[in-house]
N, C-alpha and C positions, 0 to 999 in steps of 0.2 A: 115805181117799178114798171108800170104798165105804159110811160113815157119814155123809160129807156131803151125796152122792148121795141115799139113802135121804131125809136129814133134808131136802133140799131140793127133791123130787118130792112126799113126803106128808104133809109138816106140815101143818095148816091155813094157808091163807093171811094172813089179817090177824094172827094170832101170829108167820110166818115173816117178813112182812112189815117188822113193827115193830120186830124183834128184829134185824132187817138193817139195818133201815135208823137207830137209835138213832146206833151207830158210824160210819155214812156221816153222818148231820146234823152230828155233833160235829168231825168233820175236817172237812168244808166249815164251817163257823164259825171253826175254829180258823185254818182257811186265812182269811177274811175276818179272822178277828183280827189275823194278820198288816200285812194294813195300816190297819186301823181304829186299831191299837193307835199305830202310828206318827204316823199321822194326830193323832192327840187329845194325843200328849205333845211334837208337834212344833209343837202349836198354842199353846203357852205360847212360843213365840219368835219368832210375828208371823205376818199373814197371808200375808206375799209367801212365809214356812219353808211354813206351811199348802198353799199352793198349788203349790210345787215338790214335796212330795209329793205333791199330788192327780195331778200330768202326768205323774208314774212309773208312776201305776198302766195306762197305756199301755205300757208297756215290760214290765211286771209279766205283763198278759194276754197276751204275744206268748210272753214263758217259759212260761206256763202253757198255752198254746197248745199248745206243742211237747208239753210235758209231759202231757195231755191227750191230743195227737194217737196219742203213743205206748203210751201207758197202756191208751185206751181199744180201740184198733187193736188191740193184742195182748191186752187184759182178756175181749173180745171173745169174740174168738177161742178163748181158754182154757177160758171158761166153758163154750162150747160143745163143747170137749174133753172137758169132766170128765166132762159129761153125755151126752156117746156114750161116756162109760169109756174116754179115751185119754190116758193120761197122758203118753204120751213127746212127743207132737207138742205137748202146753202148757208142758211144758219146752225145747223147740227155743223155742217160739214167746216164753216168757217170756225169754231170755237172748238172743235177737235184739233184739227191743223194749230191753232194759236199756241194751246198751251202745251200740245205733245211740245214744238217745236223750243219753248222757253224752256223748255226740262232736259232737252237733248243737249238744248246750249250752259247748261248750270253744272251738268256733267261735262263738257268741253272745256269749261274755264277751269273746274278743281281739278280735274286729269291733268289739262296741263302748265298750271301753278306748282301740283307738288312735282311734275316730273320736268322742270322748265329748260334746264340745260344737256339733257337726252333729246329735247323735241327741238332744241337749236342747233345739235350736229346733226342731227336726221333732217331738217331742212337746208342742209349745206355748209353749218356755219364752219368757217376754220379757225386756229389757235388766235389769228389776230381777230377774225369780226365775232366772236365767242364773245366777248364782254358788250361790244354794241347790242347783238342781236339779243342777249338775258334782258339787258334796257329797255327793248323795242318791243318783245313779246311779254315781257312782262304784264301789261295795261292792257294791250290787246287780247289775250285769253279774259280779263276780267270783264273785260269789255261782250265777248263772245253771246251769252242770253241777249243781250241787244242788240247785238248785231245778228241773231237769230230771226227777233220775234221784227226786227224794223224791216228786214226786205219780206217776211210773213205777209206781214200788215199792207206793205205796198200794194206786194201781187194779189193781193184780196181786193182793194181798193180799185185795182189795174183789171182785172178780172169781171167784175163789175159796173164796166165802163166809169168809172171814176178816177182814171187816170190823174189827174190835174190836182185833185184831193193827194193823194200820194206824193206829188214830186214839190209839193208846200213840204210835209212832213219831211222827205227825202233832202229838200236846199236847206232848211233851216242849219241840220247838221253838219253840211257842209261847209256855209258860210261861217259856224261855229269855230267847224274843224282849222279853215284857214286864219281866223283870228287869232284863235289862243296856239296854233304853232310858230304864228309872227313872237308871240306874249311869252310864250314859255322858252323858245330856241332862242331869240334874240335880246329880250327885256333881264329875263330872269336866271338866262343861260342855264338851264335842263338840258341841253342838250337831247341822243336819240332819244330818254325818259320823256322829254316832254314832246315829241311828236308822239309816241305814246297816249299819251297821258291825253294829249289834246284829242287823240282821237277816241277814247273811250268815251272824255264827255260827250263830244259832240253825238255818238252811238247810242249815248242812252237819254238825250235829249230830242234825238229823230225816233228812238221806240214810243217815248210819252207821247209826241207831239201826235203822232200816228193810231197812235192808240185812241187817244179822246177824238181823232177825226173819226172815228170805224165807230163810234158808239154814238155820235151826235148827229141828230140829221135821218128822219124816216124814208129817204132815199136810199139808205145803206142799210148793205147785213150785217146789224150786230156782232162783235164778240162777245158774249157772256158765258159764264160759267156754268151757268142751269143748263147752257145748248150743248152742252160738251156731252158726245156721245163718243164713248171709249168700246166700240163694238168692231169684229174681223172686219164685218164690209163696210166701214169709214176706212178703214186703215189699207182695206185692196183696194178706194178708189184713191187717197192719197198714192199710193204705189202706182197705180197705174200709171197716172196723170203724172206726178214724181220724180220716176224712175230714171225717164233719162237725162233729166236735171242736173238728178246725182252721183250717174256715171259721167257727163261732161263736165262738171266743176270740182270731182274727184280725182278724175284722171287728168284733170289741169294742173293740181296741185302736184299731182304724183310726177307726173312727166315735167313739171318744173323743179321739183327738187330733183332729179337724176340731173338735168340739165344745170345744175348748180353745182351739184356734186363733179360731174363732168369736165365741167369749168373750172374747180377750183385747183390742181395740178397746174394749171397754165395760168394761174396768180388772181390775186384779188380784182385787179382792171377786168380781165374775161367777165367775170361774176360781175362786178359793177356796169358794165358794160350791155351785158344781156339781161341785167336788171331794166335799163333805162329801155332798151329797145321792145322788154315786154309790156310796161309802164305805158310807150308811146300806142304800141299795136293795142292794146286794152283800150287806151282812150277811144279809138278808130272804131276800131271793134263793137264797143259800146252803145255806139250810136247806130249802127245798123242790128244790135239784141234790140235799142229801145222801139226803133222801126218795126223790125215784126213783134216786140209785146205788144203794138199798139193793134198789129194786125190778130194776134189772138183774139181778143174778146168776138171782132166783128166773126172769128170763124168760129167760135164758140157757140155761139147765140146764134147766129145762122144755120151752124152745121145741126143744132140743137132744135130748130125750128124746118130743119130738114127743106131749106133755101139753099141746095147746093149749087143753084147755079151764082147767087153772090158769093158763098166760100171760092167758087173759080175764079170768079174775075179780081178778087181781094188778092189772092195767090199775084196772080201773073200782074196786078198792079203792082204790088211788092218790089217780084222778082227784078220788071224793069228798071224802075226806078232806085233800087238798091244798087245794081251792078254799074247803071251809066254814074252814078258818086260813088262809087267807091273806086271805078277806073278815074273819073278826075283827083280823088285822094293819091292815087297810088303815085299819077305822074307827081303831085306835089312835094311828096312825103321822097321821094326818090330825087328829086334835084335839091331840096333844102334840108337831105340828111345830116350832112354834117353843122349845120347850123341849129339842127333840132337837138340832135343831140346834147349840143356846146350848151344848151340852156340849163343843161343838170352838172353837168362837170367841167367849166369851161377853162379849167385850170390843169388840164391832162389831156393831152393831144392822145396818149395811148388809148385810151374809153374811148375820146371823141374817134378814132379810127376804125377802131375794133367792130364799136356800134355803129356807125354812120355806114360801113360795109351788110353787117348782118341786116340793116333795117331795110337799104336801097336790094338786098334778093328778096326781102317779105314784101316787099311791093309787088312784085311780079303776081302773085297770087290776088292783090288786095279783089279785085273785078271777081273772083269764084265763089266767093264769099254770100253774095247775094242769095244764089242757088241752094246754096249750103244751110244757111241758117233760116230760111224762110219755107225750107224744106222739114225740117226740123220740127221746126214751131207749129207746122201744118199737121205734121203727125201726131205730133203729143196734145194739140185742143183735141182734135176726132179720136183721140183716144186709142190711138193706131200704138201700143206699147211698144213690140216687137220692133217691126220696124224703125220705128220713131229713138230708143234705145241702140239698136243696132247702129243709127247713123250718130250717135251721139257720144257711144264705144269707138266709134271708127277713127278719128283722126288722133286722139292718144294713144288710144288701146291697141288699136291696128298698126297704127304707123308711125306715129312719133314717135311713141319710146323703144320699140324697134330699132327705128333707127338712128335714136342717141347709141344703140349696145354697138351698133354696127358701123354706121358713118364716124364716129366719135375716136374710137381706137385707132384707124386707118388715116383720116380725114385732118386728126386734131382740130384746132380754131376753126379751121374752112368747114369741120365737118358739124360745129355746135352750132353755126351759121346755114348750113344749107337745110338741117333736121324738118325745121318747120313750114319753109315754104313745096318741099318732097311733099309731106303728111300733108299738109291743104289738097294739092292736087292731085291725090290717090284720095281723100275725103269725097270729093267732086265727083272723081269718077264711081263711088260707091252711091254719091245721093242722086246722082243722076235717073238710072232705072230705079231707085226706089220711089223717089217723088213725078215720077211719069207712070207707073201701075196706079197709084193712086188716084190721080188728075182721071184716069179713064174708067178705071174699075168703080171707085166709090163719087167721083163727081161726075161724070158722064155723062 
């Protein structure tokens, strides 16, 4: 502990930076793999399979929500321990966060087992993709405690500077996940049951694999069951730290089933269609969440060690470096839209249209993005709730699903397409003065 301390108070920053954040990219992708992978091999069995995966991944972000909520709430917290040098309170704190979170998910799976095809029209499904999506959510709700306690486990790991521990645990699953949907969609023909099904193994073979990493090894904070303190102030610093987690991966969900729903009037292609194009911006996405998790810990344990002038320069190393790739993404992503798209349905010129349209206006935004989430991330390590929540409410709550009610009715197609790259750039202008009071008030 007393090395990681050191390593992570006085390394340079763009070397600590990089070297954090490699292992957080690769597990957020691996995570995006997840259902990218499902996505593209379930697309060889038609669009209505295509699009009953695409309404999952609403049900997908409300697990990862939780997962997330808990992770980050206690990852928090911990970080902040190491680096006032208190290891016992990050060990309470990690094994309270562990198993609230595995108990939250045991109730998630039986809720929506017995209620399975209520929770498949309330994510979008229509009379046709009704039978796929039962298939598809079926495994996945059973799958839920795992897919709980595995992103838990990560952010503990990630939170601790032990990045690199995590995204072993995190690939294993993945690379799982990609075998057995070759093995179950093509060998044994499962169809959407066995992308299912492949993903629940592979879910509760990355909670094992991650589990025995968190418990071996005197370099890490134990989960065990003795540390488990079930007290109000465990549970206000999970919320703090938490909180806006589980309004932006809630209101993910939320604002993508409207947007399903929205969609489905105007035929299953729409829905298939704004499947794929959320599937691609996720992958994108992903890779600038793993960028700044990687930049959490260093502001954690910095901010924690009351080093704010490394929390600054970590900030605006970020900030740079996120927005000049994510403007070289955008230009990419926008001249080889319709050829990106054609990789999931290459056999429907209507999808490849619909999408390769909606994904070339999300580029326009891709460059803001930077600002946005490394903003974020800034406020919820320092423990900045309010705020931190506020910009994390912002771009669903404020403005996306807004203006699904309002661009959608008028707009039609053009108007499910323009929804999200509007909401980006009212996000922007909301994180803008938030994360500059900060920068001067509390790092100064």
């Amino acid at each position: 502990m007393a090395d990681t301390f050191k390593r992570m108070t006085t390394e340079p920053i763009p070397k600590l930076i990089c070297r954090m954040a490699l292992p957080t990219i690769t597990i957020m992708m691996v995570s995006a793999l997840y259902n990218m992978a499902d996505t593209y091999f379930v697309g060889s069995l038609g669009t209505r399979a295509t699009a009953a995966v695409g309404i999952s991944f609403s049900l997908m972000a409300i697990i990862q929500a939780v997962g997330f909520f808990f992770g980050h709430g206690a990852g928090n917290s911990i970080s902040r321990a190491l680096g006032a040098q208190n290891p016992q309170d990050a060990e309470k704190m990690a094994a309270t966060g562990f198993f609230t979170a595995f108990s939250i998910g045991l109730v998630i799976a039986i809720t929506g087992r017995v209620f399975l095809s209520p929770f498949a029209r309330l994510l979008g499904a229509t009379d046709t993709i009704l039978p796929y999506a039962r298939d598809y959510l079926s495994c996945i709700f059973l799958a839920a405690p795992f897919m709980v306690s595995s992103l838990m486990l990560n952010n503990l790991l990630r939170f601790q500077g032990r990045a690199l521990l995590g995204m072993i645990g995190m690939t294993c699953g993945a690379i799982v996940n990609i075998a057995l949907d070759s093995l179950f969609i093509f060998v044994l023909h499962l169809g959407v049951k066995g992308a299912s099904l492949a993903t629940m193994i592979s879910q509760i073979l990355s909670c094992i694999v991650l589990f025995i990493i968190c418990n071996t090894g005197q370099d890490r904070v134990p989960v065990l069951l003795r540390n488990c303190e079930l007290t109000l102030g465990k549970y206000k610093e999970i919320v703090r730290g938490g909180i806006p987690s589980l309004l932006r991966q809630t209101l993910l969900s939320l604002s993508t089933i409207l947007l399903n729903q929205a969609a489905g009037p105007y035929g299953d292609e729409v829905i298939a269609a704004i499947s794929i194009v959320y599937r691609v911006f996720l992958m994108a996405s992903s890779a600038l969440l793993g960028f700044g998790q990687g930049f959490q810990p260093v502001c954690g344990f910095n901010y924690g060690a009351k080093q704010y002038g490394r929390v600054k320069s970590a900030f605006w190393f970020c900030v740079r470096l996120s927005t000049v790739v994510l403007t070289i993404l955008g230009i990419f992503c926008f001249i080889g839209a319709p050829h990106i798209i054609g990789l999931f349905r290459k056999d429907d010129p209507e999808v490849i249209r619909i999408g390769a349209r909606a994904l070339r206006i999300q580029c326009f935004t891709f460059p803001l993005a930077g600002w946005i989430v490394i903003n974020n991330m800034m406020l919820q390590t320092m423990g900045k709730a309010i705020p931190a929540s506020v910009l994390a409410f912002a771009r669903q709550g404020l403005f996306l699903i807004p203006l699904i009610f309002t661009l959608v009715p008028i707009l039609g197609v053009w108007g499910i397409q323009l929804c999200i790259p509007i909401a980006d750039l009212c996000t922007f202008m909301v994180a803008l003065p938030l994360g500059i009071a900060v920068l001067h008030k509390d790092l100064g």
